[in-house]
C-alpha positions as CSV (number, residue, x, y, z in Angstrom):
1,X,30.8,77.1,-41.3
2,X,27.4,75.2,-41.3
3,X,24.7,76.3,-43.5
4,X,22.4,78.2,-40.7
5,X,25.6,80.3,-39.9
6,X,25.8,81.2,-43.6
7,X,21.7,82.0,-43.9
8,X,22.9,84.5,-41.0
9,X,25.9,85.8,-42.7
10,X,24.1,86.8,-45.7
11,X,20.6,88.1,-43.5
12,X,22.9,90.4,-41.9
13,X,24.7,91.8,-45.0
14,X,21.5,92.5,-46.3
15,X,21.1,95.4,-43.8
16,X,23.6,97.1,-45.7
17,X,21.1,97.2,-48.7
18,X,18.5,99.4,-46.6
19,X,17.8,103.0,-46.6
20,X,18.3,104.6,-43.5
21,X,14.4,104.1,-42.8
22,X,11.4,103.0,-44.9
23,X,9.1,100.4,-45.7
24,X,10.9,97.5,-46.2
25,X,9.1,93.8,-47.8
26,X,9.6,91.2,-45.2
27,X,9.9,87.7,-46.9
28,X,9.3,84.3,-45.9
29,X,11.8,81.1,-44.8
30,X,14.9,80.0,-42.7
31,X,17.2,82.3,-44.3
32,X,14.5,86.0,-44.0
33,X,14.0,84.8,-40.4
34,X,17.7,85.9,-39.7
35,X,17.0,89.2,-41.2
36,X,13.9,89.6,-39.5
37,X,15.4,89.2,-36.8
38,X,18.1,91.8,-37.9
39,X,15.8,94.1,-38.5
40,X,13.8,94.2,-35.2
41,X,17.6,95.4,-33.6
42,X,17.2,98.1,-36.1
43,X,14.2,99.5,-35.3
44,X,14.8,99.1,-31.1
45,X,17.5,101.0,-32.1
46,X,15.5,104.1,-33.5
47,X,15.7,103.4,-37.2
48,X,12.2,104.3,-38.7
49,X,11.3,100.7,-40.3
50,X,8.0,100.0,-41.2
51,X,7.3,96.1,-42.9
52,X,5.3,94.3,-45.5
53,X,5.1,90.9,-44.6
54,X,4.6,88.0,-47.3
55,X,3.5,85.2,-44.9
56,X,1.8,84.7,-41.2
57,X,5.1,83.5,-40.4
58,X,6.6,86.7,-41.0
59,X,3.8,88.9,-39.2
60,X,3.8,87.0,-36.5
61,X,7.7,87.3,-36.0
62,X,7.8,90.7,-36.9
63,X,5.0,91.4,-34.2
64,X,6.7,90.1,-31.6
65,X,9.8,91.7,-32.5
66,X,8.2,95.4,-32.3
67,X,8.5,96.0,-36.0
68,X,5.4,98.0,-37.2
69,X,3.3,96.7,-39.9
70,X,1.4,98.1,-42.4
71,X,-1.8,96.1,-43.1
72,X,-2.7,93.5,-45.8
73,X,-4.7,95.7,-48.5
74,X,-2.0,97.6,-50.1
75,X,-1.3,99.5,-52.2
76,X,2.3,99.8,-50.7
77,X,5.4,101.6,-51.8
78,X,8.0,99.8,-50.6
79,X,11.7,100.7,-51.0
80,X,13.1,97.5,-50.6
81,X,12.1,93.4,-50.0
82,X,15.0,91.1,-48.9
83,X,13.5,87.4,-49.4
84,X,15.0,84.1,-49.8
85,X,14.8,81.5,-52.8
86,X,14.8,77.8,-53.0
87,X,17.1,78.4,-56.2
88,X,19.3,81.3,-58.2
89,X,20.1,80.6,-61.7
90,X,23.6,82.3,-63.6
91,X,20.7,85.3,-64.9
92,X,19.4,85.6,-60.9
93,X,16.3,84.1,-62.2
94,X,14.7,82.7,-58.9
95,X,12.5,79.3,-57.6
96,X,10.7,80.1,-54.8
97,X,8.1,78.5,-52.5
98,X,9.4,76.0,-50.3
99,X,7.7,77.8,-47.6
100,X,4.1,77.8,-49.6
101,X,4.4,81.6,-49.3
102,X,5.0,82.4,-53.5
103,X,1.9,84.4,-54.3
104,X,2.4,87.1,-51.6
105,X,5.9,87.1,-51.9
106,X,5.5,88.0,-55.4
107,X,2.9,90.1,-54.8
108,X,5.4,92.4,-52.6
109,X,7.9,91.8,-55.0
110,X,6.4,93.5,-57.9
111,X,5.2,96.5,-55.3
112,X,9.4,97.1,-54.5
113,X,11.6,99.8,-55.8
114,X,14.6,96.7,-55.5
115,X,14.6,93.5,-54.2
116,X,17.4,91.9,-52.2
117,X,17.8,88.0,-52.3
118,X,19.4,86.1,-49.1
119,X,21.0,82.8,-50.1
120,X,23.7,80.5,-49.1
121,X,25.6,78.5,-51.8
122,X,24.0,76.0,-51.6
123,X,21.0,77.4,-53.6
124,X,23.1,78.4,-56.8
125,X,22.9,76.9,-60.6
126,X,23.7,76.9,-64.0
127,X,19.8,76.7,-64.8
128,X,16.8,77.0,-62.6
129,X,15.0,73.4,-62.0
130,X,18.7,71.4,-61.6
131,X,17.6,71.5,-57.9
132,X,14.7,72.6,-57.1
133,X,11.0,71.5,-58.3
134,X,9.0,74.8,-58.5
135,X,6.3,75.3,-56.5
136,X,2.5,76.1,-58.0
137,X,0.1,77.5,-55.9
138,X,-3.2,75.8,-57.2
139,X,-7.1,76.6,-56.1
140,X,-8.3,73.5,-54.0
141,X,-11.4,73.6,-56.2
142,X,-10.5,70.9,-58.9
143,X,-6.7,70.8,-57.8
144,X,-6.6,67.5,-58.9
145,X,-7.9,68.7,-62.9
146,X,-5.6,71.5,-62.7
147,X,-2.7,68.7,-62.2
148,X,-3.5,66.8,-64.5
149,X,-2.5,70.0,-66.9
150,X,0.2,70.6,-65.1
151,X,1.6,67.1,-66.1
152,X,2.3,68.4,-69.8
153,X,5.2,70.4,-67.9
154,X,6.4,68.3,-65.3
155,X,5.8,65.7,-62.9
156,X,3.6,67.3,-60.2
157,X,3.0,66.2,-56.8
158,X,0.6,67.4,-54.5
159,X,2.7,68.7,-51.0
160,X,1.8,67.1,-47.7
161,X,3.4,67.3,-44.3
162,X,2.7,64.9,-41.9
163,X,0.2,63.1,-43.8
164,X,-1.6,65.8,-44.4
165,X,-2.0,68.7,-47.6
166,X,-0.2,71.6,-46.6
167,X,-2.3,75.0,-47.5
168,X,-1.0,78.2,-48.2
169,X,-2.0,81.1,-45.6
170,X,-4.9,81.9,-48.8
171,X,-6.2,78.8,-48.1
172,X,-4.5,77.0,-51.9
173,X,-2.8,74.1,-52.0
174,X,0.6,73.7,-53.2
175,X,2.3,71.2,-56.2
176,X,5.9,70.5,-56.2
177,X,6.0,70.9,-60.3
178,X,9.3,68.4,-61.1
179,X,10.9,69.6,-64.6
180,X,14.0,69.1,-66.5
181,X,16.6,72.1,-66.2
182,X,15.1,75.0,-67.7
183,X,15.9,76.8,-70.9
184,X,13.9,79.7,-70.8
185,X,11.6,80.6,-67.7
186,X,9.6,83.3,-69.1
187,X,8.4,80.7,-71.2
188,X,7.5,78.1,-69.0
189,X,5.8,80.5,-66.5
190,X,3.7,81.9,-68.9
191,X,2.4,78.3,-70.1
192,X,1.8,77.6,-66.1
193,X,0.0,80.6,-65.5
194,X,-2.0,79.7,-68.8
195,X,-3.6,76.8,-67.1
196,X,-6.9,77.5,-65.5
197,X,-6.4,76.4,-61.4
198,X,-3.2,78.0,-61.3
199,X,-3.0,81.3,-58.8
200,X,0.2,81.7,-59.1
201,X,3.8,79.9,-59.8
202,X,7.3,79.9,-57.6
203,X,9.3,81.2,-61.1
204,X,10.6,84.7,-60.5
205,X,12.4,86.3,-63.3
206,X,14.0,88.9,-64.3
207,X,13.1,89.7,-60.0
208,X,16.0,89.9,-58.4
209,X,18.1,93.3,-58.1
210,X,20.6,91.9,-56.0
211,X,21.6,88.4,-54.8
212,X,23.6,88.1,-51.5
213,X,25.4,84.6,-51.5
214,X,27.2,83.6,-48.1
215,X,29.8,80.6,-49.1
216,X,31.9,79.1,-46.4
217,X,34.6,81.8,-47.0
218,X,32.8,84.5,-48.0
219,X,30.1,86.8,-48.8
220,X,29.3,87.3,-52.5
221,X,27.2,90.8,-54.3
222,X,26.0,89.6,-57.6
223,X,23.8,92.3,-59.2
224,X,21.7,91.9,-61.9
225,X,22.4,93.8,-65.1
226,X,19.9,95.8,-66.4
């Protein structure tokens, strides 16, 4: 089994998560885009879905898929969010933001009655940073000054694609924050969000309710314990 089967795998046990209808937090990445997808059959099917979604990406998707929306402004109740992560520590801390999308997804995070993480093995370990750098969404006003501080923590390094400084759909920019694996993440994300500059960082913990791993033979629960 490839890894884009396994994204699938676990996208699709995810429905199993769901209430029979509800608003449901749409995330953003490779891995959501399955469920998306997932989701949209759901609601052709009848199912009452309404969705949150974290990124353009996501709207955009889930418009064209027929799921209704609600709008941007909040406040939300929402009864579940199944989101990816770039990484999933042995306490289901998270690392998220490879897709520039941290700040609303946490946003929608914290506005969920449970979250539901989709990840294939790939994206396990023993301590949060072993694979992963974790992303900081920065204001472009003085991003370089806000660096700088950042460099007490980590190696950071501003994110381009194709030459050019990827923004996030607020209109940030985005370091890549290189640390050594980490001890305690409450820790460190309260010393990030300390420095002024910073909107918001890719650490999530203590956020995840339940972790869906897809391996090449089979589907893992892992649920965190309260």
């Amino acid at each position: 089994m490839d890894m884009s089967a396994a994204k699938e795998i676990a996208a699709r046990a995810a429905l199993d998560e769901l209430p029979p209808s509800g608003v449901i937090g749409l995330g953003t990445g490779s891995t959501t885009k399955f469920f998306i997808d997932a989701l949209g059959v759901r609601v052709r099917q009848g199912h009452a879905y309404v969705g949150v979604p974290t990124s353009e990406a996501s709207r955009q998707q889930s418009l064209a898929l027929g799921i209704p929306l609600l709008d941007d402004l909040g406040p939300w109740s929402i009864d579940v969010t199944v989101d990816g992560a770039d990484e999933v520590d042995e306490h289901l801390n998270l690392i998220k933001g490879g897709g520039a999308a941290q700040t609303r997804e946490k946003i929608v995070n914290y506005a969920s009655s449970r979250n539901v993480i989709i990840v294939d093995e790939t994206k396990l370990s023993r301590r949060l940073g072993e694979r992963w750098p974790i992303p900081i969404e920065v204001l472009a006003f003085a991003h370089a000054q806000t660096a700088r501080h950042l460099t007490q923590c980590g190696v950071a390094v501003l994110r381009t694609k194709d030459g050019q400084v990827v923004h996030t759909d607020s209109g940030n920019v985005v370091y890549d924050l290189r640390v050594a694996p980490i001890a305690d993440p409450a820790s460190l994300d309260a010393a990030l969000h300390a420095i002024p500059g910073v909107v918001e960082t890719g650490l999530f913990v203590a956020r995840a309710d339940v972790v869906i791993v897809a391996t090449t033979q089979e589907t893992r629960i892992l649920r965190r314990l309260c």
